[in-house]
C-alpha positions as CSV (number, residue, x, y, z in Angstrom):
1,X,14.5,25.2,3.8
2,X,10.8,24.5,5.2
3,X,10.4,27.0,8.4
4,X,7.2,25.5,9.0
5,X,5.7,22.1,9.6
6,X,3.9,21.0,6.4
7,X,1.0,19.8,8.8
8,X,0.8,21.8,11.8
9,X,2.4,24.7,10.7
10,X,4.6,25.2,13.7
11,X,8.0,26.4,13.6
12,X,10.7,23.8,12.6
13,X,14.4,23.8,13.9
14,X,16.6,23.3,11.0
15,X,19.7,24.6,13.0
16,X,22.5,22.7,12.1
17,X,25.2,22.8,14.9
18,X,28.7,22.9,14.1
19,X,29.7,19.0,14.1
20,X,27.5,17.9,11.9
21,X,28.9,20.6,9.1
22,X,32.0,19.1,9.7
23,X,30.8,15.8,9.0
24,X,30.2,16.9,5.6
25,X,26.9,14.5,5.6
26,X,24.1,15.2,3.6
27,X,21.8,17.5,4.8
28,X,18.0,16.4,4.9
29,X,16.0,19.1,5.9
30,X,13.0,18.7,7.7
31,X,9.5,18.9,6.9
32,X,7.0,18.0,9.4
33,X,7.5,18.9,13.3
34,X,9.0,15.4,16.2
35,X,4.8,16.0,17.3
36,X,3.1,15.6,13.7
37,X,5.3,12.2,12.6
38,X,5.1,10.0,16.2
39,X,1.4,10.9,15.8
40,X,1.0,8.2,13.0
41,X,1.6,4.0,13.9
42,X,3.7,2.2,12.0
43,X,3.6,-1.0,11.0
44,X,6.9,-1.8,10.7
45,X,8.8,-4.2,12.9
46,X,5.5,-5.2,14.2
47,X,3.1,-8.2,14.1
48,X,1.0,-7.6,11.1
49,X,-1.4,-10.0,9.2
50,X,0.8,-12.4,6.2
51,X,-2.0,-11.5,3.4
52,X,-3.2,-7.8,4.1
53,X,0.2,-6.2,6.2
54,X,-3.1,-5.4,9.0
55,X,-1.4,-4.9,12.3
56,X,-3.0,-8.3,14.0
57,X,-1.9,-10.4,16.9
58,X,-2.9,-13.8,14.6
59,X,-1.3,-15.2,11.5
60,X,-4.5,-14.0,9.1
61,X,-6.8,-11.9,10.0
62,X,-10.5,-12.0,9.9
63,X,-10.8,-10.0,6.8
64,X,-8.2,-12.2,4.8
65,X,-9.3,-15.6,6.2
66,X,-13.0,-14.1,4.5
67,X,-11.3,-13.8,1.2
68,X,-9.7,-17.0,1.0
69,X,-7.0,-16.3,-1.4
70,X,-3.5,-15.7,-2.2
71,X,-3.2,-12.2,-2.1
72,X,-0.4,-10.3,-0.6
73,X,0.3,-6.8,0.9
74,X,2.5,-4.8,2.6
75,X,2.1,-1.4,4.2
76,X,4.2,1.0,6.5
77,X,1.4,2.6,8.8
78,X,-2.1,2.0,10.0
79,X,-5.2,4.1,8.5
80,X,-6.0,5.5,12.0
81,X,-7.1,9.1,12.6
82,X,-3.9,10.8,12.1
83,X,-3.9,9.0,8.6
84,X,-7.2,10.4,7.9
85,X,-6.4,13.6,8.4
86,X,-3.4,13.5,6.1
87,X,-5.1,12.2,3.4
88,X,-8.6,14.6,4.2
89,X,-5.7,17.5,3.4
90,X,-3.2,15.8,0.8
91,X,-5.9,13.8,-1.3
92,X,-9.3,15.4,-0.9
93,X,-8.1,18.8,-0.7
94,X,-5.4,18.5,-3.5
95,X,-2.6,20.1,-1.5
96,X,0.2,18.3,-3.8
97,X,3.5,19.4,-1.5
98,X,2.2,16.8,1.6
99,X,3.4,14.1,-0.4
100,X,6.7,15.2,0.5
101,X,5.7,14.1,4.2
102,X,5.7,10.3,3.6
103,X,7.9,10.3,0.1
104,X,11.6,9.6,1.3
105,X,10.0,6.4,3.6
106,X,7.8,5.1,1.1
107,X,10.3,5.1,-1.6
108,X,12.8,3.3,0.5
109,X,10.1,1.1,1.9
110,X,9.3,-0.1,-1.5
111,X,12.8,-0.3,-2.8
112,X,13.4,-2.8,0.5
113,X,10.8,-5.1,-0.4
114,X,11.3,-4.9,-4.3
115,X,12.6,-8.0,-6.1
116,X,15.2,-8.3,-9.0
117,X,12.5,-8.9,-11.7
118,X,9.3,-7.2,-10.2
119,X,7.9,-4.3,-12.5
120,X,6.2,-1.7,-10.3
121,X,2.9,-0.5,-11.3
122,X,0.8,2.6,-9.5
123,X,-2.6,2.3,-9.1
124,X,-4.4,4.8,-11.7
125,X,-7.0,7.3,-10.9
126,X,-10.2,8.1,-13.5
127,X,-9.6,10.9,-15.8
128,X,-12.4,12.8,-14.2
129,X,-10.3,12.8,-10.6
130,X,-7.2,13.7,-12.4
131,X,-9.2,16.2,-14.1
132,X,-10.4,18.1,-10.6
133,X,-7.5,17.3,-8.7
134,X,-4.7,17.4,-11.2
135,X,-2.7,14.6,-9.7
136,X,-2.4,11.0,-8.7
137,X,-2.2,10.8,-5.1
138,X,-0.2,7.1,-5.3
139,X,2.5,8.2,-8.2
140,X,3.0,11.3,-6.0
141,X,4.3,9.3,-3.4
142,X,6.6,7.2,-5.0
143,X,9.0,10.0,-7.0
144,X,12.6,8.9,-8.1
145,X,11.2,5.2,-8.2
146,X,10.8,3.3,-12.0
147,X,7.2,2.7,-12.4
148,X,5.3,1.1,-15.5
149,X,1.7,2.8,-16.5
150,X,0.0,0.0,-17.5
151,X,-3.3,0.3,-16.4
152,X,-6.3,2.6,-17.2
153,X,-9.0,3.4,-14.0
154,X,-12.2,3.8,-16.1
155,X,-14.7,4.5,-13.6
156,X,-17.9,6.5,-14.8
157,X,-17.9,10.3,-13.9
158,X,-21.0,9.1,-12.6
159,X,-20.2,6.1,-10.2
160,X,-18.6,6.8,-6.8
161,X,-15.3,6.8,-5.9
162,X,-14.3,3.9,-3.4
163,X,-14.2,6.1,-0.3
164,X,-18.0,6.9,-0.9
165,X,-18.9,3.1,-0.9
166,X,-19.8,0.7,1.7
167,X,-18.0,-2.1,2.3
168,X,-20.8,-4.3,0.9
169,X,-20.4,-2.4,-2.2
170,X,-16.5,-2.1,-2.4
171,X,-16.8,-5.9,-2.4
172,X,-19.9,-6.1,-4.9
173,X,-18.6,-3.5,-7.1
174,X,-17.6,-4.6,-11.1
175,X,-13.7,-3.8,-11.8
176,X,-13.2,-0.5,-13.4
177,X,-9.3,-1.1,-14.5
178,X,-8.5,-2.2,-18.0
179,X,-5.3,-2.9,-19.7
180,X,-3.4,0.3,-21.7
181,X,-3.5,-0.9,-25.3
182,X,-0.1,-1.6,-26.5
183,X,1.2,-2.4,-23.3
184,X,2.6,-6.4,-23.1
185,X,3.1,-8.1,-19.5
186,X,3.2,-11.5,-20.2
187,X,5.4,-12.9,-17.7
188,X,6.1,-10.1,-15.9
189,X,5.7,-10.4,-12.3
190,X,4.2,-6.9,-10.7
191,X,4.4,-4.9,-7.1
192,X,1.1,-2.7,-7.0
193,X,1.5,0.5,-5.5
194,X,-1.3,2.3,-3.9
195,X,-1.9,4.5,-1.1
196,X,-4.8,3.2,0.9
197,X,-5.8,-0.5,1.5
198,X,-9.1,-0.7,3.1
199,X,-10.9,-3.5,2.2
200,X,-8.4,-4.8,-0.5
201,X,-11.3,-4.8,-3.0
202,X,-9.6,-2.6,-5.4
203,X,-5.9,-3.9,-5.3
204,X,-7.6,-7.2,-6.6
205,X,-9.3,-5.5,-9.3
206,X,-6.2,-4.8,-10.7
207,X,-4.3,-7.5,-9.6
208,X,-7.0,-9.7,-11.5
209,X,-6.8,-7.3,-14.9
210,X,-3.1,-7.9,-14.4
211,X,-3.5,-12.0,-14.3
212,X,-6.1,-11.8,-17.0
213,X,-3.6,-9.9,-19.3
214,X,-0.5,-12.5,-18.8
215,X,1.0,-11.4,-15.5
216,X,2.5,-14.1,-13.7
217,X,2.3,-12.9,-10.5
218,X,1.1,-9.6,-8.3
219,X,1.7,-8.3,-4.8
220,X,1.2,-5.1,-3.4
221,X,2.6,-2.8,-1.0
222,X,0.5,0.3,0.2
223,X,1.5,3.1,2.2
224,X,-1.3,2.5,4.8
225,X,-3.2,-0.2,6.0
C-alpha cells in the first residue's frame, strides 16, 4: 500500500479498523490524500451544457451554440487549476503512476454512460509524443476497459501540439487523424475517449475521420471539461 499521497506527498491513513476486516469487503487502498481529491470540481450531478458536458446554468452554452452542430460530450470534472496541475505533472512531465489518481472513476464513469453496441475508441497521440513520453495519457486512464485502436494522430514532428495553439488556430487547424488501414467501422456507432476537452476542435477531427470512414454515429466523453 501507497504511504504517501500520489500528489501532495503527505502521509495517507490506510488503517483499516477492526469492523471493516470482518466485513470481509474488498479493500481499496488509497492513493491521493481527503485534501488533494475535494480540491478538483466535478461535474457530475450538476447543470452542465447538453453538447459539450461545460458546467453552465443554460441549456447550450456559448461555445456550442457557436458550433452549431450535433456533437455530444460528457465529462466528469472541470479543467480548473487543480486540473492543470495534474495534468502539468501526469502529462507534461510523464509521471505514468498519476493515472492511477482518476482511473477507478473514469472507468466506471464511462462504463455508466456506455451503450450496448458502442465501440470505444481513445484518442491517439503522434508517434513523436509517444516517442518522448512513452505513453498515451487517454488509454492510461481507461485500464480494464475494451477499447478499439482505430485511429492514427499524424501530426508533423514539426507542427504544435494543441495545448501550444490558440483558440483561433485550434479551430483553423487541418485534421491530423487518419483511419488505421485494415481497420472496418461501417456501422459501428463510437464513444471517443480523451482526456481534455477545450475547445472541442480535436474530438471533431476525429469524430469527422470516423463519419467519413462509415461510422454511424460518435459521441464522446472526456475526463475533463
Amino acid at each position: 500500500m501507497l504511504k504517501n499521497c500520489l500528489l501532495c506527498n503527505r502521509g495517507l491513513n490506510n488503517n483499516l479498523d477492526l469492523s471493516f476486516i470482518l466485513s470481509f469487503r474488498k479493500i481499496t487502498p488509497k492513493l491521493v490524500c481527503e485534501g488533494c481529491i475535494t480540491s478538483f470540481s466535478t461535474l457530475v450531478d450538476h447543470k452542465t451544457c447538453i453538447r459539450c458536458g461545460k458546467l453552465s446554468a443554460i441549456l447550450e452554452c456559448a461555445d456550442c451554440q457557436q458550433w452549431n452542430d450535433q456533437f455530444v460530450n460528457r465529462a466528469m470534472f472541470q479543467y480548473d487549476e487543480a486540473m492543470r496541475n495534474f495534468f502539468q505533472h501526469y502529462k507534461f512531465q510523464g509521471d505514468y503512476l498519476l493515472r492511477k489518481v482518476f482511473q477507478d472513476q473514469f472507468v466506471n464513469f464511462i462504463q455508466k454512460i456506455l451503450k450496448e453496441n458502442e465501440l470505444i475508441v481513445p484518442i491517439p497521440v503522434d508517434e513523436s509524443t509517444m516517442t518522448s513520453r512513452g505513453f498515451n495519457q487517454v488509454t492510461g486512464l481507461m485500464e480494464g476497459l475494451d477499447w478499439k485502436d482505430v485511429l492514427i494522430n499524424q501530426r508533423s514532428n514539426d507542427s504544435l501540439h494543441q495545448f501550444q495553439r490558440s483558440r483561433r488556430e485550434r479551430l483553423q487547424q487541418d485534421s491530423s487523424f487518419v483511419l488505421k488501414s485494415g481497420c472496418d467501422i461501417s456501422g459501428e456507432h463510437i464513444l471517443l475517449v480523451d482526456d481534455i476537452y477545450t475547445t472541442g476542435a480535436t474530438l471533431r477531427q476525429a469524430r469527422t475521420t470516423l463519419l467519413r470512414n462509415g461510422a454511424t454515429q460518435v459521441r464522446s466523453v472526456t475526463l475533463c471539461r
